[in-house]
Kinemage of the C-alpha trace (Angstrom):
@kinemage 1
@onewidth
@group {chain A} dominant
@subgroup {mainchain}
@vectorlist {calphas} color= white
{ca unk a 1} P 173.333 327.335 55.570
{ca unk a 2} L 176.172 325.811 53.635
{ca unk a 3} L 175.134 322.610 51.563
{ca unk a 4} L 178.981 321.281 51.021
{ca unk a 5} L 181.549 320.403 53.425
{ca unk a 6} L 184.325 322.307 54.447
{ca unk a 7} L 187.483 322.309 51.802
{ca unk a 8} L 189.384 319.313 52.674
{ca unk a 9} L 186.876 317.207 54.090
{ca unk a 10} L 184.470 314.614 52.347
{ca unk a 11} L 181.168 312.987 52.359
{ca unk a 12} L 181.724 309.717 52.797
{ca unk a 13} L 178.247 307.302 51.312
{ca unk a 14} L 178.089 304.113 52.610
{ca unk a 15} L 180.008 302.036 49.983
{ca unk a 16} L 183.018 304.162 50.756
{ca unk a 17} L 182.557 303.525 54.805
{ca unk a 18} L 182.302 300.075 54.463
{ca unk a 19} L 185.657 300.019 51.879
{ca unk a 20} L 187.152 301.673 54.536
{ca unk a 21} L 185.643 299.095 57.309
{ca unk a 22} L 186.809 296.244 55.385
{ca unk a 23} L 190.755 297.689 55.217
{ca unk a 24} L 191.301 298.783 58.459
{ca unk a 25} L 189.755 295.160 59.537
{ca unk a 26} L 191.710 293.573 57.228
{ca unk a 27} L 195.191 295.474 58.280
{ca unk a 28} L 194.042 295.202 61.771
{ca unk a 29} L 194.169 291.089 61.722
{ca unk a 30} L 197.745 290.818 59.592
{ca unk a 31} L 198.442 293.187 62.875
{ca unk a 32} L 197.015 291.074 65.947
{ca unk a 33} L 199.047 288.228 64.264
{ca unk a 34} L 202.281 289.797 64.140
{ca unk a 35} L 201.985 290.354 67.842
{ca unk a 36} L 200.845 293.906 67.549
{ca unk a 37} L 198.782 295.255 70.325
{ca unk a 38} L 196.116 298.554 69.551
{ca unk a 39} L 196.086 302.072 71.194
{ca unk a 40} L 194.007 304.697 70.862
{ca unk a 41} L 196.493 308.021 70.882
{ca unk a 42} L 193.863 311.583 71.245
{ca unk a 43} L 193.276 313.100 68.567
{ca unk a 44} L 194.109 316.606 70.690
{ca unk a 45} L 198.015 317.268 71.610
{ca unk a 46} L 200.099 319.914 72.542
{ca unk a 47} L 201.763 321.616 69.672
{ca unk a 48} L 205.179 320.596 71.167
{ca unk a 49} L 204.111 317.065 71.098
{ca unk a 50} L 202.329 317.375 67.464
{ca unk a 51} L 205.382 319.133 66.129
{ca unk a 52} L 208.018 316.643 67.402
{ca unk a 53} L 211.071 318.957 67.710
{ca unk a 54} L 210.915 320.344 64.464
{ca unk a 55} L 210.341 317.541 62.654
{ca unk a 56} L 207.148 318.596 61.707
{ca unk a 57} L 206.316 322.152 59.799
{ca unk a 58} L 204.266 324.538 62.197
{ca unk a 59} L 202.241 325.120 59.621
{ca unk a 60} L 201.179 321.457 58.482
{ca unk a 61} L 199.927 321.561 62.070
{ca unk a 62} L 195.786 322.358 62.493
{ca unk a 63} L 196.002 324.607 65.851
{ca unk a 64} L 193.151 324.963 68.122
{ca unk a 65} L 191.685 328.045 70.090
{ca unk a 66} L 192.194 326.755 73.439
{ca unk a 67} L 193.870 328.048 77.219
{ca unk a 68} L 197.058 326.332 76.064
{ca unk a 69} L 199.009 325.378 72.779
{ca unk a 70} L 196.631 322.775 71.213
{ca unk a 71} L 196.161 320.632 67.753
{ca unk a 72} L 194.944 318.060 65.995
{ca unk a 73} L 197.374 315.237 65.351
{ca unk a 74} L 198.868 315.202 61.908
{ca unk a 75} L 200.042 311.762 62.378
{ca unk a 76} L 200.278 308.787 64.852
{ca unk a 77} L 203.697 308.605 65.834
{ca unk a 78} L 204.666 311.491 67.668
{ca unk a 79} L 201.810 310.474 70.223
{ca unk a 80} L 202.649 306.997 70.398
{ca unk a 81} L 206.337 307.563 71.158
{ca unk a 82} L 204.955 309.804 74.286
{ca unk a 83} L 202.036 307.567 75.447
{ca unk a 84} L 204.762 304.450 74.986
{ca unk a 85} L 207.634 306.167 77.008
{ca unk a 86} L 205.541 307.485 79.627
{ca unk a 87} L 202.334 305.466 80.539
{ca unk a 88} L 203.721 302.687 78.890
{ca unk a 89} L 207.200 302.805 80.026
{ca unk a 90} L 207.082 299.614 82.077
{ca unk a 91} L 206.122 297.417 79.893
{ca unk a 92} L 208.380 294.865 78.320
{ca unk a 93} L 210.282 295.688 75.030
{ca unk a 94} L 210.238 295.157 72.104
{ca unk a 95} L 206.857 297.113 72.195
{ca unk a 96} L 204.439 296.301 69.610
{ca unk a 97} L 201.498 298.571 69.233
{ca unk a 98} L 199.142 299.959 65.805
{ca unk a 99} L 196.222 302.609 65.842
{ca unk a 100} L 194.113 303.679 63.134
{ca unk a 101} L 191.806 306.979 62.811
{ca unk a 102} L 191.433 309.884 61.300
{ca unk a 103} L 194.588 312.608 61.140
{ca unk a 104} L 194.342 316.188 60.398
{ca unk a 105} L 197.052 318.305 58.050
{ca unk a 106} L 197.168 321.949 57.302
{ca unk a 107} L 197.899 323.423 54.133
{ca unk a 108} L 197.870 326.796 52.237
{ca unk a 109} L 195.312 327.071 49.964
{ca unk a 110} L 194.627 328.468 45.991
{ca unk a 111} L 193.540 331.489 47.881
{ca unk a 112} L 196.343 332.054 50.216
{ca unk a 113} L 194.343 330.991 53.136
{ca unk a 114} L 194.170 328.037 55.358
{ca unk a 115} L 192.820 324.874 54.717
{ca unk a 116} L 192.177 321.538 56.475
{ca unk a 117} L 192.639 318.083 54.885
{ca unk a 118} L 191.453 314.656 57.030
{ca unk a 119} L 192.833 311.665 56.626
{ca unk a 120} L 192.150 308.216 57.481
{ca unk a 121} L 195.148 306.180 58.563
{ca unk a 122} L 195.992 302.324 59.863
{ca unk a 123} L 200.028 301.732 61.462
{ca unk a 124} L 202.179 299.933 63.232
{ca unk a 125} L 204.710 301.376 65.844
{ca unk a 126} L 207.576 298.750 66.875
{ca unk a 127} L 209.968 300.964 70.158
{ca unk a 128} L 212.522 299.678 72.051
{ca unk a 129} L 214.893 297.649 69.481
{ca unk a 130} L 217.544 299.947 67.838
{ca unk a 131} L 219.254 296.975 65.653
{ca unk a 132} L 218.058 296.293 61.905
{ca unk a 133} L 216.182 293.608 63.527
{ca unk a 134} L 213.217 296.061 63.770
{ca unk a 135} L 213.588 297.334 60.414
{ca unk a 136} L 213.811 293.757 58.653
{ca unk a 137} L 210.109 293.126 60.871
{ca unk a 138} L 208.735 296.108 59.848
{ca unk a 139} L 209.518 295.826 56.202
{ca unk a 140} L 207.889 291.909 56.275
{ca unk a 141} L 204.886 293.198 57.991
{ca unk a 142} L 203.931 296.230 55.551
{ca unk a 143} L 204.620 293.565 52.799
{ca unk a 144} L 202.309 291.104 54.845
{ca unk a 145} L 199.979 293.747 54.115
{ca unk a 146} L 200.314 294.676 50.853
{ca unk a 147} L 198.972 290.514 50.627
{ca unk a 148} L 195.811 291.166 52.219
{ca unk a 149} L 194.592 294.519 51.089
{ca unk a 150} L 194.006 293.350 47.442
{ca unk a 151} L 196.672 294.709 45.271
{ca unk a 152} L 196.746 293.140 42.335
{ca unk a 153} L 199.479 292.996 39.432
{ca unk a 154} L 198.216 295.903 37.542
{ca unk a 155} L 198.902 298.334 40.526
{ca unk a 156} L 202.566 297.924 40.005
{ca unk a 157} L 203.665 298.467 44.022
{ca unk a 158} L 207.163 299.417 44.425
{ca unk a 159} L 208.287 299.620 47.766
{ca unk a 160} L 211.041 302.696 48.135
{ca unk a 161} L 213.538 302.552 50.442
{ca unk a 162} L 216.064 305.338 51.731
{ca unk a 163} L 218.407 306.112 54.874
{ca unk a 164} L 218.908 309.556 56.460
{ca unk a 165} L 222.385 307.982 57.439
{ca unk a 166} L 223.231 307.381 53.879
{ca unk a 167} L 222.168 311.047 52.427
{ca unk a 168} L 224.010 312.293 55.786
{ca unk a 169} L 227.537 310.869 54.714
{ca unk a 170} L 227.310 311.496 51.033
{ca unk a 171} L 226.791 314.839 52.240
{ca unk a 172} L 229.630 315.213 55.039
{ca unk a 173} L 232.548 315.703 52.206
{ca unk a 174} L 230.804 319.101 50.912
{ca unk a 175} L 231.247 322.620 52.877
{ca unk a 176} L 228.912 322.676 56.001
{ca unk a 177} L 227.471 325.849 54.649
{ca unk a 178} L 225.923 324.133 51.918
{ca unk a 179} L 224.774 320.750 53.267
{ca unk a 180} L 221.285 322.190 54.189
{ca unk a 181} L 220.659 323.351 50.459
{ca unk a 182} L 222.263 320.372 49.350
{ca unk a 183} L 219.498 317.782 51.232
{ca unk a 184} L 216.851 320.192 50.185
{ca unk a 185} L 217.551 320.157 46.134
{ca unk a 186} L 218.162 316.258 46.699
{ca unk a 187} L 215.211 315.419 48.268
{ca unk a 188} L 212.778 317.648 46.278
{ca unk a 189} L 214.500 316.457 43.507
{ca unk a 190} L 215.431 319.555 42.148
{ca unk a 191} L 218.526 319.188 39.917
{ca unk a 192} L 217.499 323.088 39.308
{ca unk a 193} L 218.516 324.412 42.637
{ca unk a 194} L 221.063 322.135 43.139
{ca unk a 195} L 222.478 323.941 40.085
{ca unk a 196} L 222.449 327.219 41.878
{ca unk a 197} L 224.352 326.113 44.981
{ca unk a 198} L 228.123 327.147 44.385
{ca unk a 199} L 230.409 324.140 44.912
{ca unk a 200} L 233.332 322.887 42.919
{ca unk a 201} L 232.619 321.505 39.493
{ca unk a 202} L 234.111 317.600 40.922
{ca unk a 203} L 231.075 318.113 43.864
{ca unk a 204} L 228.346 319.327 41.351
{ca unk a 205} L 228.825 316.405 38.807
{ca unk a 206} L 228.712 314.042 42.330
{ca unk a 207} L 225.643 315.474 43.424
{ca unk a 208} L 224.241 315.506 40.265
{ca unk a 209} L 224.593 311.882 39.746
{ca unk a 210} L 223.556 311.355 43.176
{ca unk a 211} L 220.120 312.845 42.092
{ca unk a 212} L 219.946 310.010 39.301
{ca unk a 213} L 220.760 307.470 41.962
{ca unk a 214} L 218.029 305.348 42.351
{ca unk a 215} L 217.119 301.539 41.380
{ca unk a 216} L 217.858 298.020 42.182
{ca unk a 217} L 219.532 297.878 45.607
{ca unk a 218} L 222.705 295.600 44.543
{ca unk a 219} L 223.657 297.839 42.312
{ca unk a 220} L 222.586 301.308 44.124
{ca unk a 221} L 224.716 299.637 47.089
{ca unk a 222} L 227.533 299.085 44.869
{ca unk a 223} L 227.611 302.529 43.352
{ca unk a 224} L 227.272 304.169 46.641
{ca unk a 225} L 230.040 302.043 47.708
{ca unk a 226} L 232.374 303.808 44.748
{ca unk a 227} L 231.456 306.901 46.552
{ca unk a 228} L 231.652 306.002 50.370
{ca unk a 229} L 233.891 303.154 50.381
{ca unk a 230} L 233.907 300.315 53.123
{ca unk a 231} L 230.825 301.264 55.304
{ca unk a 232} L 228.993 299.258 58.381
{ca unk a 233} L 225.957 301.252 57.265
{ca unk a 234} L 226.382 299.690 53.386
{ca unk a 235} L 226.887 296.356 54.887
{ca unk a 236} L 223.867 296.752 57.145
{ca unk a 237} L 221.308 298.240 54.744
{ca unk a 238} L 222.422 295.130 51.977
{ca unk a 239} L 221.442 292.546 55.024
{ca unk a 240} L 218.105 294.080 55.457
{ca unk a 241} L 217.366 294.273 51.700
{ca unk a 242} L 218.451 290.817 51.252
{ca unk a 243} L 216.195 289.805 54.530
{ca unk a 244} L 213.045 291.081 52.546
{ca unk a 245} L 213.857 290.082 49.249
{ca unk a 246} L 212.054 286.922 48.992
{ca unk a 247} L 208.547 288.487 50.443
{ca unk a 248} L 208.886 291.381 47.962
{ca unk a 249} L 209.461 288.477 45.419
{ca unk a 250} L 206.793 286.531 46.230
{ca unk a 251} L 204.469 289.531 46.394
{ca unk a 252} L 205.742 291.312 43.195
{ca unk a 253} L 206.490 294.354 45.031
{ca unk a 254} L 209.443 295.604 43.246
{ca unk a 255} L 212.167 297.331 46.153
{ca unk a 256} L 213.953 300.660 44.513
{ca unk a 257} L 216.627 301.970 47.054
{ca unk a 258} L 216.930 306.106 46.298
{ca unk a 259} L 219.323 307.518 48.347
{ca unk a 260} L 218.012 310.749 48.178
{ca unk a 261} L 214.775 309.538 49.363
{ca unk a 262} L 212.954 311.166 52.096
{ca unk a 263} L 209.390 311.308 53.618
{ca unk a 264} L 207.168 314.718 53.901
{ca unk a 265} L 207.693 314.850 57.492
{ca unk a 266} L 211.335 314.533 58.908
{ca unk a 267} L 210.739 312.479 61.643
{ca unk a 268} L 213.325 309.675 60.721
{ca unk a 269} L 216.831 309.888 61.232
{ca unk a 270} L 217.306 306.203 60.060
{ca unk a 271} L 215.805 304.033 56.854
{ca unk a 272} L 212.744 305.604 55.343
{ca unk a 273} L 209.681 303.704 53.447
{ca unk a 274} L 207.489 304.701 51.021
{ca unk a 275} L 205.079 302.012 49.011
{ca unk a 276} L 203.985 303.157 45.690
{ca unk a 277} L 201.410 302.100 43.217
{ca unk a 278} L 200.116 302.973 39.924
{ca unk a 279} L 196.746 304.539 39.473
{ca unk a 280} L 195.058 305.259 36.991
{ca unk a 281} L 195.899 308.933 36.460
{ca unk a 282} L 199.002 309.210 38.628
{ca unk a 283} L 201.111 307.140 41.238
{ca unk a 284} L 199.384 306.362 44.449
{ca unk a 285} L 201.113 306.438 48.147
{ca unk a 286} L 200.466 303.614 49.655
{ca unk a 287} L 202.020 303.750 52.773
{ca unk a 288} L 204.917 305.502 54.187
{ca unk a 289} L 207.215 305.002 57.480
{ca unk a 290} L 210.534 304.762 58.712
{ca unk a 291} L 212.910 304.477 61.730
{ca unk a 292} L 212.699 307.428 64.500
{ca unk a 293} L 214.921 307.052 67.329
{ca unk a 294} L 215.555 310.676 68.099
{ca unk a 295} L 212.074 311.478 68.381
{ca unk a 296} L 211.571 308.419 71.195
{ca unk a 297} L 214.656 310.050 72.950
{ca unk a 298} L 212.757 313.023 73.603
{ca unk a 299} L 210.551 311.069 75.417
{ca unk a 300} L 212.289 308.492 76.828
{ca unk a 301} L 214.618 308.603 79.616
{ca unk a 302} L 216.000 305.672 79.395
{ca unk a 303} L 218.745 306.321 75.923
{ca unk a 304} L 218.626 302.101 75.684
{ca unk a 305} L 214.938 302.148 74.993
{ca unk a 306} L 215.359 305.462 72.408
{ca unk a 307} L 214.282 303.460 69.658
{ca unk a 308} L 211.776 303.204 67.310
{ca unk a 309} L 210.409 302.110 64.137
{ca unk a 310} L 206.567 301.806 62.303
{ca unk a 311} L 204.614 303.124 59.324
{ca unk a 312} L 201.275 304.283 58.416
{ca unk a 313} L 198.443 303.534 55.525
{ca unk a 314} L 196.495 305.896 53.733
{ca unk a 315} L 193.013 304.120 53.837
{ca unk a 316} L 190.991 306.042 51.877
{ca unk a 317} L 194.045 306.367 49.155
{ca unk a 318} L 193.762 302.281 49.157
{ca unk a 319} L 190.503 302.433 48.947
{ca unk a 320} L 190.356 304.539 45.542
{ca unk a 321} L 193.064 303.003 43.922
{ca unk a 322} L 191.220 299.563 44.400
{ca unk a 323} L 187.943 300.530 43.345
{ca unk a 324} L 189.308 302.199 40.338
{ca unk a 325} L 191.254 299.628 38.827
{ca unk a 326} L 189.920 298.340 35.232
{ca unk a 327} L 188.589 295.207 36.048
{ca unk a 328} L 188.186 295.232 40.115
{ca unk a 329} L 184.982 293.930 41.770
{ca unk a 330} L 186.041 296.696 43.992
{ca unk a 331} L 188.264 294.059 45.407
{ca unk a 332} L 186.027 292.847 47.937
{ca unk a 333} L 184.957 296.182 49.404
{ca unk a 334} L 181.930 296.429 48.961
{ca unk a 335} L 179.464 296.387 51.216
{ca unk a 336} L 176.957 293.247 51.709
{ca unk a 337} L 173.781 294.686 50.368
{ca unk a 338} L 170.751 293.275 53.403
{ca unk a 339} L 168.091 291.204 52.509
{ca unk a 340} L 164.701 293.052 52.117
{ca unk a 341} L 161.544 291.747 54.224
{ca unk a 342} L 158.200 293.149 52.582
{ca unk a 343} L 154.908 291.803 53.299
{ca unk a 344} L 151.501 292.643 51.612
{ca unk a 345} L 148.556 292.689 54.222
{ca unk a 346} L 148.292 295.346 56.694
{ca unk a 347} L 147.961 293.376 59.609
{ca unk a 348} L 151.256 291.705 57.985
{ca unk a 349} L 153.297 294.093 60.206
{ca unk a 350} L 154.516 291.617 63.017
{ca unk a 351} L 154.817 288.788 61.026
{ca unk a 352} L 157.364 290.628 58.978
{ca unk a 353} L 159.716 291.775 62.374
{ca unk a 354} L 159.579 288.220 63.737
{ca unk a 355} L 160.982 287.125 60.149
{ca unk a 356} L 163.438 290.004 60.841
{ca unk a 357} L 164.404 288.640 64.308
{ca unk a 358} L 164.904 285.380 63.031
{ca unk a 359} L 166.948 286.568 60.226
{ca unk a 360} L 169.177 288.372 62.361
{ca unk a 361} L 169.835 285.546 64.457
{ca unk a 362} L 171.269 283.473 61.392
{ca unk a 363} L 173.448 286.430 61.089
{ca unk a 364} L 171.993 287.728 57.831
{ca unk a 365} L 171.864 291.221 57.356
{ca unk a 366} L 167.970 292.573 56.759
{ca unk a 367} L 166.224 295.144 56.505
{ca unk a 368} L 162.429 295.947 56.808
{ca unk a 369} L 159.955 297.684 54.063
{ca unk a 370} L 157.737 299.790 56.536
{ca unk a 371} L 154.541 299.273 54.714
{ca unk a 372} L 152.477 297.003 53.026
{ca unk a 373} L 153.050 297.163 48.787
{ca unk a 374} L 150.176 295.535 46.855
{ca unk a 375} L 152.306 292.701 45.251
{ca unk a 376} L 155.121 290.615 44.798
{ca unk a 377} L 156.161 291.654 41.669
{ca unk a 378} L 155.915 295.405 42.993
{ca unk a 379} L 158.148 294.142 46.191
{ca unk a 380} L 160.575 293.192 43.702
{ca unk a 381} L 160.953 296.136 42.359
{ca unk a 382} L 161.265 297.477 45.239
{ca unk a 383} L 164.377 295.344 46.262
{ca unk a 384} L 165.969 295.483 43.112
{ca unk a 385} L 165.671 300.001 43.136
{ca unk a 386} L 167.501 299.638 46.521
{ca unk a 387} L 169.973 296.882 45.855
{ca unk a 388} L 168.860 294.871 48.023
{ca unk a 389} L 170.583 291.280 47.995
{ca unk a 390} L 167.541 289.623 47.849
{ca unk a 391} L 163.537 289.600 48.554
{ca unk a 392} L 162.068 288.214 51.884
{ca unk a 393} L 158.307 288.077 50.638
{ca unk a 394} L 155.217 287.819 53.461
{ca unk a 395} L 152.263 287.671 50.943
């Protein structure tokens, strides 16, 4: 019988489930008070659903043996966006709704052979509003966020924010046989491939540059305006940054608008989100989002309601960086060690479970040493080996 879990997968102890506990309770209340309502999307879709026309690889997908096309979700959205345009479809919009659970990705192993990686996530879906509006709330709320799940000064968070639109039209001037390669050596930022493509010397030394574009939005806006002129989409993308400016401030989350910018999945067709941090060996992400009308449309059938908008923590990613920072008392995590209740006769038995009950009923955790021990001193020992927050002694 196999003593280690499957590659991917983890052992959790209980420190880590209650760090886990504590962030998902703590993004769950910034949440309820934005006016965000909770679902519970299966974890089980069809692949059609999972995949979301393309916008996710087939093969990041974990299928399932089963009578029809089956997986495990790889993400949240996809199943909101059905669940919210069908069952949901008469409520009221704007439609405010989070989740959080585990989510399942496929990947190609050292070996050449599949493996399975799990996932804890908490998000926020916002459908139904198709202005910046939505983007400008959901930008205030993941900052919101960033307040209450402990990120201190030394984790550097730098919020990243791109447009699909914006790479789209810096990319409509170059032959449509090369666009595709284009996005691709842009967004994997590789000025290597980009190198290969064969365009005109003027359009390599512009896309070139464009793969060096990245930094404070004024001036990324003003550069891209050299290169695009007048555009609504400019003007539009400057009001939102300006909108969330003062939060970001206020929260020293530094905002870095890269054009080129684009999530692992390509879901969005409007702004993207990724927040950043340092860790201690390598950057951490945070979080990551971004607007998806397209993907609503292919649920929806109303094309006024195509609209959508929400983004997704990594838990267990928060969790780590927190715990690992020089200095943290594992930023509040940690789990509230129980009282321990010990008594030393052996007829002691019932007095020590009504002291139990009754410690319970304050609302203090406890916990109960079986049997008798022979002393206090020994009971202390006792509590102190299991970490206990303190010693409930019946002599």
């Amino acid at each position: 019988m196999a003593l280690q879990p499957a590659a991917g997968a983890r052992d959790l102890n209980p420190v880590q489930v209650g760090g886990n506990r504590r962030l998902r309770e703590r993004l769950a209340e910034v949440y309820r008070l934005w006016g965000y309502e909770e679902v519970a999307p299966p974890s089980v879709e069809r692949l059609d659903t999972l995949q979301a026309g393309g916008g996710i690889a087939a093969q990041d997908v974990v299928r399932l043996a089963a009578e029809e096309p089956l997986g495990l979700r790889p993400e949240f959205t996809a199943s909101i966006a059905r669940a919210a345009s069908t069952r949901m479809a008469a409520r009221p919009r704007p439609l405010r709704l989070w989740a959080e659970g585990p989510t399942f990705r496929a990947f190609v192993g050292d070996a050449g052979g599949q493996r399975i990686s799990e996932q804890l996530q908490s998000g926020v879906e916002l459908l139904g509003v198709s202005t910046a509006a939505a983007d400008v709330e959901l930008i205030r709320l993941l900052l919101a966020c960033t307040e209450t799940i402990g990120l201190e000064p030394c984790h550097e968070p730098q919020l990243l924010v791109g447009h699909h639109g914006l790479l789209s039209a810096l990319l409509q001037r170059l032959p449509a046989t090369h666009r595709t390669a284009c996005r691709r050596a842009l967004t994997g930022f590789d000025p290597l491939a980009l190198t290969a493509i064969p365009l005109e010397p003027e359009e390599q030394a512009q896309l070139q540059a464009l793969l060096r574009l990245r930094g404070e939005p004024a001036w990324v806006l003003k550069e891209l305006e050299r290169h695009l002129g007048a555009s609504p989409l400019l003007v539009e993308l400057a009001t939102t940054l300006e909108l969330v400016r003062p939060a970001a401030e206020r929260l020293g989350v530094q905002v870095q608008l890269d054009p080129s910018f684009q999530p692992h999945f390509d879901l969005y067709d409007g702004i993207v989100l990724k927040l950043v941090c340092r860790g201690a060996a390598a950057p951490v992400d945070v979080a990551s989002g971004g607007r998806y009308d397209a993907l609503v449309g292919r649920f929806c059938a109303d094309a006024a309601l195509a609209a959508g908008v929400g983004f997704a923590f990594s838990i267990e990613d928060i969790r780590e960086l927190l715990s690992g920072s020089a200095g943290s008392k594992d930023a509040g995590l940690l789990v509230e060690r129980p009282l321990l209740v010990a008594y030393g006769q052996p007829d002691g038995l019932a007095a020590a479970l009504e002291r139990l009950d009754a410690l319970h009923a304050q609302g203090r955790a406890a916990e109960l040493l079986p049997e008798p021990i022979g002393s206090h001193r020994e009971a202390e020992a006792v509590a102190f080996s299991r970490d206990n927050q303190g010693l409930e002694w019946l002599g």
